[in-house]
C-alpha positions in Angstrom: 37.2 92.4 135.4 36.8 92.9 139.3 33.9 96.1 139.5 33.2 98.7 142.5 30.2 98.7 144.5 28.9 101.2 142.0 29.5 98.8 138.9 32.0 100.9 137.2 35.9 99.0 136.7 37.9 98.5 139.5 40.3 100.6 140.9 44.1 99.9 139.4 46.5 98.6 141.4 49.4 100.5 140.9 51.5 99.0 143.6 51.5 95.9 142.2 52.3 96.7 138.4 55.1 98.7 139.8 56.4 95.6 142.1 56.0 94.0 138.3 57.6 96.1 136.0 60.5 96.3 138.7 60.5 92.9 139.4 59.7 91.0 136.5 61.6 88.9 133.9 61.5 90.0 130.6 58.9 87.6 129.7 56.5 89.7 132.5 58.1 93.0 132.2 56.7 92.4 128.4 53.2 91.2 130.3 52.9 94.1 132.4 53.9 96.8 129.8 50.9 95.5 128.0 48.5 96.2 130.8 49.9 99.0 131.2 49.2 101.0 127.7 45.5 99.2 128.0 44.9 100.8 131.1 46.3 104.2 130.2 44.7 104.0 126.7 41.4 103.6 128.8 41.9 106.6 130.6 42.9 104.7 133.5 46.6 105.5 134.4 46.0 109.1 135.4 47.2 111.6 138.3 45.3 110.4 140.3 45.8 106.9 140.1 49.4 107.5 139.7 49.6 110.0 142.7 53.4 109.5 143.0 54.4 109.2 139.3 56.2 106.1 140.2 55.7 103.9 136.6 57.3 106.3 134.5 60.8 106.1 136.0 60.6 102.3 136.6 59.6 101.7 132.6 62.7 103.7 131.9 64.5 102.1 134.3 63.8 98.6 132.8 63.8 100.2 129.2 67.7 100.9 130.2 68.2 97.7 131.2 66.2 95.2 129.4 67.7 93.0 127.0 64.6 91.5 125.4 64.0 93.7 121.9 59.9 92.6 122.5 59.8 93.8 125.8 61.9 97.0 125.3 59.0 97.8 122.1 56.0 97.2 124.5 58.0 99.4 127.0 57.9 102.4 125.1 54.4 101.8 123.4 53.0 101.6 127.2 55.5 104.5 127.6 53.8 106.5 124.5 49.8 106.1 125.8 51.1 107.5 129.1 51.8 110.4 127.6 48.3 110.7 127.0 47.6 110.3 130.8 50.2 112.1 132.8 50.8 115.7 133.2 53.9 118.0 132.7 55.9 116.4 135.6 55.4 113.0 133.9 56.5 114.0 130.2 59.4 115.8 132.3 60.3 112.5 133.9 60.0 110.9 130.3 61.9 113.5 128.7 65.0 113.4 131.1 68.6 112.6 129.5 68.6 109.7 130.5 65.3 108.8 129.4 65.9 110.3 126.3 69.4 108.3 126.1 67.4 105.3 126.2 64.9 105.6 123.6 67.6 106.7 121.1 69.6 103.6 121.7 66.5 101.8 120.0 67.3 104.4 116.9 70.1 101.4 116.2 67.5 98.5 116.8 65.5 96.1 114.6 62.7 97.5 112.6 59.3 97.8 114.9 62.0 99.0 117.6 63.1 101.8 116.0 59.9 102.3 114.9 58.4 102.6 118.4 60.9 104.8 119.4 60.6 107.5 116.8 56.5 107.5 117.8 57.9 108.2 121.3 60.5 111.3 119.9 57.9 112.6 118.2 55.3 113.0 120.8 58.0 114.1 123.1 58.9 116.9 120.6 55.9 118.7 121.0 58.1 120.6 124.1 60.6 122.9 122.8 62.8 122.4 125.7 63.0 118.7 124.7 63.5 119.1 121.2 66.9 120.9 122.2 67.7 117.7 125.0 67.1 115.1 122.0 69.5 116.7 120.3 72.2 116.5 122.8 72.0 113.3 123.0 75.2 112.1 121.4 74.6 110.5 117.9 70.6 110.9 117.9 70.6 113.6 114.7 73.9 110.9 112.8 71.3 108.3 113.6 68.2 109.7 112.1 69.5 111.3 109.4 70.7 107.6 108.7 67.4 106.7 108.6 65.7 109.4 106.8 68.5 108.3 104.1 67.1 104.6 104.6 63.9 105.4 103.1 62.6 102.8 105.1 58.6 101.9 104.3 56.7 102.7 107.7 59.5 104.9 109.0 60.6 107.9 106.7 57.5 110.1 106.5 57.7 110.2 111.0 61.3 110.5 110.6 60.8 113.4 108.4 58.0 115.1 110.8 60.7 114.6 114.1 63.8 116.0 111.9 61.4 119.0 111.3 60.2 119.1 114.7 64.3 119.1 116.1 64.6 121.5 113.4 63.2 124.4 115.1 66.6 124.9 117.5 69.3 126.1 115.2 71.9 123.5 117.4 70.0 120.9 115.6 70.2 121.9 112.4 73.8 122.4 112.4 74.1 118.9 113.8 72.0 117.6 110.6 74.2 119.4 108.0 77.0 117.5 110.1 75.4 114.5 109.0 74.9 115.6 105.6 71.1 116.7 105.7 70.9 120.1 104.7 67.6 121.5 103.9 66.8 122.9 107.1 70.2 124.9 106.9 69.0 125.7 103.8 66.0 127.1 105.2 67.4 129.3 108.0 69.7 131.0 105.0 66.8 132.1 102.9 64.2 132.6 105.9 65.9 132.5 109.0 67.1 135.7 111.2 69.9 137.8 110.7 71.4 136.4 113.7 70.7 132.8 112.3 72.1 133.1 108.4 75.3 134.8 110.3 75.2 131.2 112.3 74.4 128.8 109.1 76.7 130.7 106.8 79.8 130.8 109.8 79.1 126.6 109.9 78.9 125.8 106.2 82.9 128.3 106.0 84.1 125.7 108.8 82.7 122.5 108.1 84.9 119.5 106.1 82.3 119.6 103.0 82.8 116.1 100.4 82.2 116.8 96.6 79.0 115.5 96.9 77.8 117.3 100.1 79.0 120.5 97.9 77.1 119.6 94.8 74.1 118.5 97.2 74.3 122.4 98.9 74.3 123.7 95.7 71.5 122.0 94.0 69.3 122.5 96.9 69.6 126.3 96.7 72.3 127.1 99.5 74.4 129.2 97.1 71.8 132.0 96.1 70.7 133.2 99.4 74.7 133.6 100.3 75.5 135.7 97.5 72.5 137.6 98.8 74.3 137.8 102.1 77.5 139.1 101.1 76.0 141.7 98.3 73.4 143.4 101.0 74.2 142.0 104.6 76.8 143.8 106.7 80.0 143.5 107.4 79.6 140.1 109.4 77.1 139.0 107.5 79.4 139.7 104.2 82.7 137.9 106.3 80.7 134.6 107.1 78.9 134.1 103.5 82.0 134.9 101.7 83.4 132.0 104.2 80.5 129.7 103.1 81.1 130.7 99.6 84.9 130.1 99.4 83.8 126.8 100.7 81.4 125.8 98.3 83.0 127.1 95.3 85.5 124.4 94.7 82.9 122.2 93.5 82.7 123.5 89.7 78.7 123.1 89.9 78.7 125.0 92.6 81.0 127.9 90.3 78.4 127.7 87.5 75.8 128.7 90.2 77.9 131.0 91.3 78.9 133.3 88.0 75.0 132.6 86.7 74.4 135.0 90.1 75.7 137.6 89.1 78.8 136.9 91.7 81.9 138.1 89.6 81.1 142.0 89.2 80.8 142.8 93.4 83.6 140.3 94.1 86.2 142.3 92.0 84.4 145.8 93.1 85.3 144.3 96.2 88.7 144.1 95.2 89.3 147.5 93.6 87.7 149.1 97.2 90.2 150.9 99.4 87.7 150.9 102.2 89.8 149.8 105.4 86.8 148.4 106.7 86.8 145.8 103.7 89.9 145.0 103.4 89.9 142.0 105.3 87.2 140.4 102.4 89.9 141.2 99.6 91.5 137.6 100.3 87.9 135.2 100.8 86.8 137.4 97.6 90.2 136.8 95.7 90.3 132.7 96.1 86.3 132.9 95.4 87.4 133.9 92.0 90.0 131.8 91.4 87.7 128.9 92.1 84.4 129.9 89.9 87.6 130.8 87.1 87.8 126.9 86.7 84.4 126.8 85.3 84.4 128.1 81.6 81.4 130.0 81.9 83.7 132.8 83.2 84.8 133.4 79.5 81.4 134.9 79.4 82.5 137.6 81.6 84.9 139.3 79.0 86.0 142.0 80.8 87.3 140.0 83.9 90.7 138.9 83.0 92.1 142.3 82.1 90.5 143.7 85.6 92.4 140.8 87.9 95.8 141.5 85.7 95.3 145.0 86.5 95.1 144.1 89.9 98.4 141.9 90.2 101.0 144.6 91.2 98.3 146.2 93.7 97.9 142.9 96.0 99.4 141.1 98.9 100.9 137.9 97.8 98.4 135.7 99.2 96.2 137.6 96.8 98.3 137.7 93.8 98.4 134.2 94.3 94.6 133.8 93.7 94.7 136.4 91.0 97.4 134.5 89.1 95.2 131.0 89.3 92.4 132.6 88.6 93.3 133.7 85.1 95.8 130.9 84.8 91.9 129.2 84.9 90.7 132.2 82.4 93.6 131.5 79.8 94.0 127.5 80.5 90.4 127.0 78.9 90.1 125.6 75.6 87.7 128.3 74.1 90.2 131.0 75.6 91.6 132.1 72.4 90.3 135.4 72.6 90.5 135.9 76.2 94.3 135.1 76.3 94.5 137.7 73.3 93.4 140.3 75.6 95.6 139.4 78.2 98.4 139.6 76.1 96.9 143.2 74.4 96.5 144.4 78.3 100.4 143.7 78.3 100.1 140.6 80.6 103.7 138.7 79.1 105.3 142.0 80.5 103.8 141.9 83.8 104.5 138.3 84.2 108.4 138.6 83.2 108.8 140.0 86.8 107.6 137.2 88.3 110.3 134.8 87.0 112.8 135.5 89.7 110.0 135.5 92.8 111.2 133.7 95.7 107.7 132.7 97.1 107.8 129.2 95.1 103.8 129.4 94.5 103.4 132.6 92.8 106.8 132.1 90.7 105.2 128.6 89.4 101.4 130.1 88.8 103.2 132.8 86.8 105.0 130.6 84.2 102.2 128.4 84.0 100.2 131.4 82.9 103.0 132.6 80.5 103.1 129.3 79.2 99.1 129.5 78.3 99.6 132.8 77.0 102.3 131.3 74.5 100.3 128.5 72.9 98.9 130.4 70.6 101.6 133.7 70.2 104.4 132.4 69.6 106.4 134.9 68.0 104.8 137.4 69.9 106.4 135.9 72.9 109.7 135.5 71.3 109.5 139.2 71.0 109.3 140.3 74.7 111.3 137.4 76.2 115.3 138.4 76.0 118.0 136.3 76.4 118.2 136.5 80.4 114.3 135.2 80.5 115.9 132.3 78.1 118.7 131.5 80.7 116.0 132.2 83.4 114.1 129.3 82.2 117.2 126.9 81.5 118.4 127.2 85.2 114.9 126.1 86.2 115.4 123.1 83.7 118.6 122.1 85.1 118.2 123.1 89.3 116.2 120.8 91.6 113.2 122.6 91.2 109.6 120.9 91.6 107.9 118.8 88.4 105.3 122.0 88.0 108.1 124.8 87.7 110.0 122.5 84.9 107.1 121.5 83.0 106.1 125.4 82.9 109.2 126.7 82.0 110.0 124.4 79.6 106.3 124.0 77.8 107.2 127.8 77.4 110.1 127.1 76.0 108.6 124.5 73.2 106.0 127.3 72.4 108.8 129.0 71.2 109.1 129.7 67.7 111.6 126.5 66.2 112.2 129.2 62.9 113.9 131.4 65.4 118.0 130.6 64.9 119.0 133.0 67.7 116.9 131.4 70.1 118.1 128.0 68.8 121.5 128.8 69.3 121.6 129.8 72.6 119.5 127.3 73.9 122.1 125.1 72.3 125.0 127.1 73.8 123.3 126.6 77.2 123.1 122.8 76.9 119.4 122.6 76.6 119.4 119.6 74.7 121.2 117.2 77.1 118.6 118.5 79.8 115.7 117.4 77.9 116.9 114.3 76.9 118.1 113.3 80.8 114.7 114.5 82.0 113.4 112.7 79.4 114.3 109.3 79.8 114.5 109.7 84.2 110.5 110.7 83.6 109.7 108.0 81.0 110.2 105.0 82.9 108.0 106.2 85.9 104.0 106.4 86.5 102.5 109.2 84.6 100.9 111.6 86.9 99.1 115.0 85.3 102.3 116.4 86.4 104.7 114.2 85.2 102.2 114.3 81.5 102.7 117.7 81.0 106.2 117.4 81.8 106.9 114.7 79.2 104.3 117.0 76.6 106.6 120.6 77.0 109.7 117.9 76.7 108.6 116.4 73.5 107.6 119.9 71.9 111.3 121.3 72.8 112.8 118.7 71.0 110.9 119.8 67.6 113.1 122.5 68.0 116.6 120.4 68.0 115.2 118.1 65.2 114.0 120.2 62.6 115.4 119.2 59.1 117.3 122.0 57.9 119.7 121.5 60.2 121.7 118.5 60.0 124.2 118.9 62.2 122.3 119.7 65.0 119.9 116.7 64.4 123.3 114.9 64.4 124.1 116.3 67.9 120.7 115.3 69.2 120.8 111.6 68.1 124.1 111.3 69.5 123.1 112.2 72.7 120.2 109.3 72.3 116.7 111.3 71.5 115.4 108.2 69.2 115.2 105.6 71.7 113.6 108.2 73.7 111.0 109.7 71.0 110.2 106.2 69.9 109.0 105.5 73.5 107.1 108.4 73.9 104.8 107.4 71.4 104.1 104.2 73.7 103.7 106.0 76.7 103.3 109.5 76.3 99.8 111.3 76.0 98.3 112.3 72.7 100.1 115.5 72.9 103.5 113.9 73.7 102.9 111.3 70.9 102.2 114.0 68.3 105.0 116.0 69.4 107.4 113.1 69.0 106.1 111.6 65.7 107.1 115.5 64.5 109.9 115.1 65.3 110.4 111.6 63.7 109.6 112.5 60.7 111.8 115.9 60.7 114.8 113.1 61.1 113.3 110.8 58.9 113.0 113.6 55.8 117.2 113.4 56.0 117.3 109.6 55.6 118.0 109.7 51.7 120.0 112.5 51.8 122.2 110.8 54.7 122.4 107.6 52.8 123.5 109.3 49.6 126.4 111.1 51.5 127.6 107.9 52.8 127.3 105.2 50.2 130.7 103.6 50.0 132.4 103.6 46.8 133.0 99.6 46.9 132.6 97.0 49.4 134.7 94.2 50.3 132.0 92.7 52.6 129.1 91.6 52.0 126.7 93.9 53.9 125.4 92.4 57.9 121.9 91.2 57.6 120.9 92.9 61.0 122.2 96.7 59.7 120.7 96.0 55.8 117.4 98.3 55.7 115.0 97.3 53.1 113.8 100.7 52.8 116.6 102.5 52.3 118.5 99.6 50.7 121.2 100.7 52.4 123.3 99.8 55.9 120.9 102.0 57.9 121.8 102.5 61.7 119.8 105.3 63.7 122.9 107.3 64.5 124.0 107.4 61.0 120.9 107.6 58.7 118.0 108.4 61.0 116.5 105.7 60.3 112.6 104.9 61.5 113.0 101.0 60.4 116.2 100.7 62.4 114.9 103.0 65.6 111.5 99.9 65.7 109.3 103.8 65.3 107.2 102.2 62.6 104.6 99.7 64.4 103.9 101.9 67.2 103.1 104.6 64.9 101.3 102.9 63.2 99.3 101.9 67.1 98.3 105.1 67.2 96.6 105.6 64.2 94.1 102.5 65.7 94.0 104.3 68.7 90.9 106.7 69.6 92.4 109.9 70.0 93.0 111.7 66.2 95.0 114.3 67.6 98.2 112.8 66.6 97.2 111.2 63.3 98.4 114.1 61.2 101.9 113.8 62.5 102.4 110.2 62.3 100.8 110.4 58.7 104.1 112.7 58.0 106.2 110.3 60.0 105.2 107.2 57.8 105.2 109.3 55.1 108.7 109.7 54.7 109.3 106.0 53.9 106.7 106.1 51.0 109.2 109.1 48.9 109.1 108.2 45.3 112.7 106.3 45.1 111.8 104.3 47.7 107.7 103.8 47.9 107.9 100.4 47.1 109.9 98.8 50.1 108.0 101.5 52.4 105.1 100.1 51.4 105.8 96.4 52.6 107.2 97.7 55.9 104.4 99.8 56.3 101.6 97.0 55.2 103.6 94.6 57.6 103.5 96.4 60.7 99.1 96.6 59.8 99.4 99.8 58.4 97.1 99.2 55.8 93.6 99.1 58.0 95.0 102.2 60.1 95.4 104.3 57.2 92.0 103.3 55.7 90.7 104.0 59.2 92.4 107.3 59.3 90.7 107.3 55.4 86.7 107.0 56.8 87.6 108.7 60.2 90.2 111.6 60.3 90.2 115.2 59.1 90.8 116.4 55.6 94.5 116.7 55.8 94.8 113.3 57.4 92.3 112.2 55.1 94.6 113.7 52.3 97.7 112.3 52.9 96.7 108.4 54.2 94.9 108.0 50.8 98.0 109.4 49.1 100.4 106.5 51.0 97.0 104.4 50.2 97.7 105.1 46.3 100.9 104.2 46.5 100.8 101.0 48.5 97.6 99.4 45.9 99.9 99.9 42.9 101.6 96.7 44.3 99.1 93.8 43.2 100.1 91.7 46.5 98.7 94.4 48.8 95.7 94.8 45.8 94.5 90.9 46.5 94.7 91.2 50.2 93.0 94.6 50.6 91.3 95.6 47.8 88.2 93.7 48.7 88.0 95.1 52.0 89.0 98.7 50.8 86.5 99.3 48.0 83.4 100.1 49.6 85.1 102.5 51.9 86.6 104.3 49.1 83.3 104.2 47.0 81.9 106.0 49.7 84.3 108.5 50.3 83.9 109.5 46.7 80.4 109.7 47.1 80.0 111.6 50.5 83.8 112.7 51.3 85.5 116.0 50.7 85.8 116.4 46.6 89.5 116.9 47.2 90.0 114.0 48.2 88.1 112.3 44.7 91.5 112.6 42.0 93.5 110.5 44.3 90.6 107.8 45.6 90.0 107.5 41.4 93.6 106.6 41.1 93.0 103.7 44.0 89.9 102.4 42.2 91.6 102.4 39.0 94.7 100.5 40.7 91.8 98.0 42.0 90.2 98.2 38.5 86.7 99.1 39.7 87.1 102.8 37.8 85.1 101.6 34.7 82.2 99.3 36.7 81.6 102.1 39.0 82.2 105.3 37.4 78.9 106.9 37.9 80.0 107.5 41.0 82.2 109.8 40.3 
C-alpha cells in the first residue's frame, strides 16, 4: 500500500471510489463496497476524509438500484462500518426514507441479505427519531414480525433486539399487534402510561382479532391488566378496556380468565348503577357478560343469574338482548340444573311469557330459547304458567314463515311439555299441530343438517312422543295416517342422538299396539291365501304400517338396531324398548329371528358389556329369550359366554338371575357355577 512521506498509509482517494461506486457494474460496485468497509473499519473513512459526505448517498443510491443480491450485502456491510466513521449528518443521510426504504426491501431477500440488513436497522435504531421512520416504512414491522415468527438460526435473537428497539414508540407497537406480535402491547397495558394503556386498550376494542390472536392475548397476560383498567381507571380509561375486553371475551379461554378475575361482580354493579356518567358502559358491560356466560365456570357465580333476570324489564333492548343470551348461556349448560331452578324460583317463566309477542325478532327468539332451557327439566311446572294463548302463541310460530331458531325454540318447548297432560294434547290437536310437525319434518329431513336445522329436527321428534303415546289409539291412528313412520324411521338414520332417541320412543309407543291391533282385525275366514309381501312373520299376521303399526313392515328394525353399534349410548335405552316389543311373550320366538337377522345379536351383547344398568337390564332380558332357540345357541353362545361370565362376576348383581338363565340356556350353569 502506497505510504506518505512520513511512512504512515496513504491518503484515501475518495474521488475515485465515488467515480466507482457510481460508476461501476455490479461486479465492481461489489469490489469497491469491499474497500470501502476495510478502509472505514481502519478508521479511515472519516469527516475528514469524507469532507462532503458524498459515499453515503451514492451506496444508497446503488443499494436502490442494484440488482446483484452479493453486491447489495456488501453494500450495506460497507454501509454498517461507516456508521462507525461518520457523524450525525451521515447516520441522518443513512437513515432518510428513502434510505431506510431500501434496506427494508432486503427484509424480503435471501438469507445473508436480510441478515445484513437487520445489522444495519439495528445500529440505526440507536436514534429515537429513526426508530419512529423505520416504522413508517410500509410493511417493515409485517415483515419482521414474519421473521421473528421464522425462528430463523442467525436471525431471531437481532430480530428480537430491533422489534424491542422499534418498540419504544407506541406507533410501532400497534403496528406489531397488527401483525399479530403482542408482547410489547402487552407491556405498555401493565407498565406503560395512562395515556398509553388508554392507547393499547382503544386498539385491541378496534382491531379484527382471529381465535388464535385472542387466545394468544390472553395467554400472554393482556386480560388482567384490563380488568384492572376498567375496575380503577377513569372514565376513559374504563370505556376503552371494556372495548378491549368485549373484544377478547368471545374467545371462551379468554372468559375463563376473565370470571377467575374477579370480572362478574363490578360488571353487574355496573349495571345496577344509575350514575348518568356510566351509563354509556351499561351496553360493553352487558355483552361482556353474555360472552364470559358461555364459559361454565360462571355457574360458580350462583347468584348471577337471578341478578341479570332482575335486570330484564330495567334495560334498553340492546341490553336485554345481552341479558337474555347471557343466561340463555347460564341455563343452556349441562351442570345447570340448579341454576335453572333458581331462575324458575326467581319467577323467570313469568317474565319471559311477555316476551312471546316482541316484535324485535332477536329478543323474541333469545326468550323462547331460554324458556325452552328452563323447561327441560320442569315440565309440569311449565305446564302450569303457560295458558292456552302461550300454546296458540307457539303454534302460529310453527306454522308462519318464521326463521329455523324461532321454530326449533317454540316447538322444543312444546315437546318439553308434559305428554300425560290430555288438555294440552287436545288442543294442540285442535290446532293442527300434528300435520305441522310432520311437513316440517320431512321438508327438514332431506336437507344438510346444520346445528340449526339439528335442534329443529330434536324439538320435532320429542313433540311427536306426544301424538304417539299408547293409550291413545286413535290419535296414533291419526298420526300414521298423516305419514309419521316413514318419517320416524328416517330420523333414526339421520337425526342426532337426541332425535334418534326421541323417535325410537315413539316407535316403540306404536309398536306396544301391534298385538292389540292385529287381534281387532283378524278376519273371521279367508278366501285368499294371504300376499307374501304383506305376511309379517312376527305378528303372523297381514301387517301393513297403517293398519298394525308395524316396525317389520315400516324397515325400523336394522337401523335400530345401527345405533345400538354406534358410539353414542344416549339412545340405547329407547331402542332397547323399541326392539323390545317384538320379543312379547306370544310372539318372542319370530322376534327373535328378525331381530338376530338384522345383527341384533352382537349389538345387544355390546349394549350387555357397555351400556347402563337399565340398558344392561333389558338387552340381557331380549338376550334370554333369543338363546332359548338352539340355532341362535350354536352361533353365539361361543362368542357370548365369556362376556356373560364376566358380567356375573364384575356387573351389577341385578343383572345375575337373568345372565344365570342365559348360561343355563348355553348349559355352562353347572361347569361354572362358582361364579355365581
Amino acid at each position: 500500500m502506497p505510504r506518505t512521506a512520513r511512512g504512515g498509509p496513504a491518503a484515501v482517494d475518495v474521488e475515485d471510489l465515488l467515480v466507482r461506486v457510481k460508476n461501476g457494474t455490479d461486479a465492481e460496485l461489489a469490489e469497491v463496497a469491499r474497500e470501502v468497509a476495510a478502509l472505514a473499519e481502519q478508521g479511515r473513512l472519516g469527516e475528514d476524509d469524507d469532507e462532503d459526505g458524498v459515499l453515503v448517498p451514492a451506496l444508497l443510491a446503488r443499494l436502490a438500484g442494484s440488482g446483484n443480491a452479493e453486491a447489495r450485502v456488501l453494500v450495506m456491510a460497507a454501509l454498517r462500518r461507516l456508521q462507525g466513521c461518520v457523524g450525525g449528518e451521515g447516520k441522518e443521510r443513512m437513515a432518510c426514507m428513502e434510505a431506510l426504504s431500501s434496506i427494508v426491501r432486503s427484509l424480503s431477500r435471501d438469507v445473508d441479505e436480510r441478515r445484513e440488513a437487520i445489522a444495519v436497522l439495528l445500529d440505526l435504531s440507536d436514534i429515537p427519531q429513526v426508530r419512529q421512520r423505520i416504522g413508517r416504512v410500509k410493511g417493515s414491522i409485517v415483515m419482521l414480525v414474519t421473521l421473528r415468527n421464522a425462528q430463523e438460526p442467525g436471525i431471531h435473537d437481532d430480530v428480537e433486539k430491533l422489534l424491542h428497539m422499534l418498540s419504544s414508540n407506541p406507533q410501532n407497537v400497534l403496528l406489531m399487534a397488527e401483525a399479530g406480535y403482542f408482547r410489547p402491547l402487552i407491556h405498555y397495558l401493565k407498565e406503560g402510561s395512562d395515556m398509553n394503556k388508554i392507547l393499547m386498550a382503544t386498539a385491541i376494542s378496534k382491531m379484527f382479532l382471529s381465535e388464535q390472536m385472542k387466545s394468544s392475548l390472553g395467554e400472554d397476560g393482556a386480560v388482567e391488566p384490563l380488568v384492572e383498567m376498567f375496575k380503577s381507571g377513569n372514565l376513559e380509561a374504563k370505556h376503552s378496556a371494556l372495548g378491549a375486553l368485549l373484544n377478547l371475551s368471545s374467545s371462551l379461554p379468554n372468559a375463563e380468565i376473565l370470571i377467575n378475575s374477579g370480572i362478574t361482580g363490578p360488571l353487574l354493579q355496573l349495571l345496577f348503577s344509575v350514575t348518568s356518567v356510566l351509563m354509556t358502559l351499561r351496553e360493553p358491560a352487558s355483552a361482556i357478560l353474555a360472552a364470559i356466560a358461555q364459559s361454565d365456570r360462571i355457574l360458580l357465580h350462583k347468584d348471577v343469574a337471578p341478578q341479570l333476570l332482575s335486570l330484564l324489564n330495567l334495560s334498553s333492548p340492546v341490553i336485554q338482548l345481552h341479558l337474555l343470551r347471557a343466561l340463555n348461556s347460564i341455563s343452556g349448560h349441562t351442570n345447570a340444573k340448579r341454576a335453572r331452578t333458581k331462575i324458575r324460583q326467581n319467577g323467570g317463566v313469568q317474565l319471559l311469557l311477555p316476551f312471546l309477542t316482541e316484535k324485535n325478532v332477536d329478543i323474541k327468539i333469545s326468550a323462547l330459547n331460554l324458556m325452552y332451557n328452563l323447561s327441560k327439566d320442569a315440565s309440569q311446572e311449565l305446564a302450569e304458567q303457560v295458558r292456552e294463548t302461550h300454546l296458540n302463541i307457539f303454534v302460529k310460530i310453527v306454522s308462519s314463515p318464521t326463521s329455523g331458531d324461532e321454530k326449533a325454540a317454540a316447538i322444543g318447548i312444546l315437546s318439553n311439555l308434559p305428554v300425560t297432560d290430555k288438555k294440552i294434547t287436545e288442543f294442540l290437536t285442535e290446532a293442527n299441530l300434528l300435520p305441522l310437525l310432520i311437513s316440517l319434518l320431512e321438508t327438514n329431513i332431506i336437507a344438510s343438517l346444520t346445528p340449526q336445522r339439528m335442534l329443529l329436527l330434536e324439538g320435532i321428534a320429542g313433540a311427536l312422543v306426544r301424538f304417539t303415546v299408547p293409550w291413545d289409539k286413535k290419535l296414533q291412528s291419526l298420526a300414521v295416517g298423516l305419514g309419521v313412520f316413514p318419517c320416524l324411521v328416517k330420523l333414526l338414520s339421520e337425526g342426532s342422538i337426541k332425535a334418534k332417541s326421541k323417535a325410537a320412543t315413539s316407535l316403540a309407543q306404536l309398536s306396544q299396539n301391534s298385538m292389540v291391533l292385529r287381534k281387532t282385525k283378524l278376519p273371521r275366514w279367508l278366501c285368499v291365501a294371504p300376499s307374501a309381501d304383506t305376511y309379517c312373520l312376527v305378528h303372523n299376521f297381514q301387517c301393513t304400517v297403517k293398519n298394525t303399526f308395524c316396525l317389520v313392515k315400516a324397515g325400523a328394525v336394522s337401523p335400530l338396531v345401527q345405533i345400538l353399534e354406534g358410539e353414542e349410548h344416549e339412545a340405547d335405552g329407547a331402542v332397547l324398548e323399541a326392539l323390545a316389543t317384538l320379543m312379547l311373550d306370544e310372539i318372542w320366538e319370530n322376534g327373535s329371528r328378525v331381530i338376530e337377522k338384522a345383527s341384533g345379536v352382537h349389538a345387544l351383547l355390546r349394549v350387555a358389556e357397555a351400556g347402563n344398568l337399565n340398558s344392561q337390564e333389558k338387552a340381557i332380558w331380549m338376550l334370554e329369550r333369543i338363546f332359548r332357540l338352539e340355532t341362535h345357541r350354536d352361533r353365539y353362545g361361543e362368542i357370548a359366554q365369556a362376556l356373560l361370565i364376566d358380567l356375573a362376576q364384575k356387573g351389577d348383581p341385578i343383572l345375575k338371575p337373568m345372565i344365570g338363565k342365559i348360561l343355563a340356556h348355553l348349559e355352562l350353569l353347572q361347569t361354572q357355577s362358582s361364579y355365581f
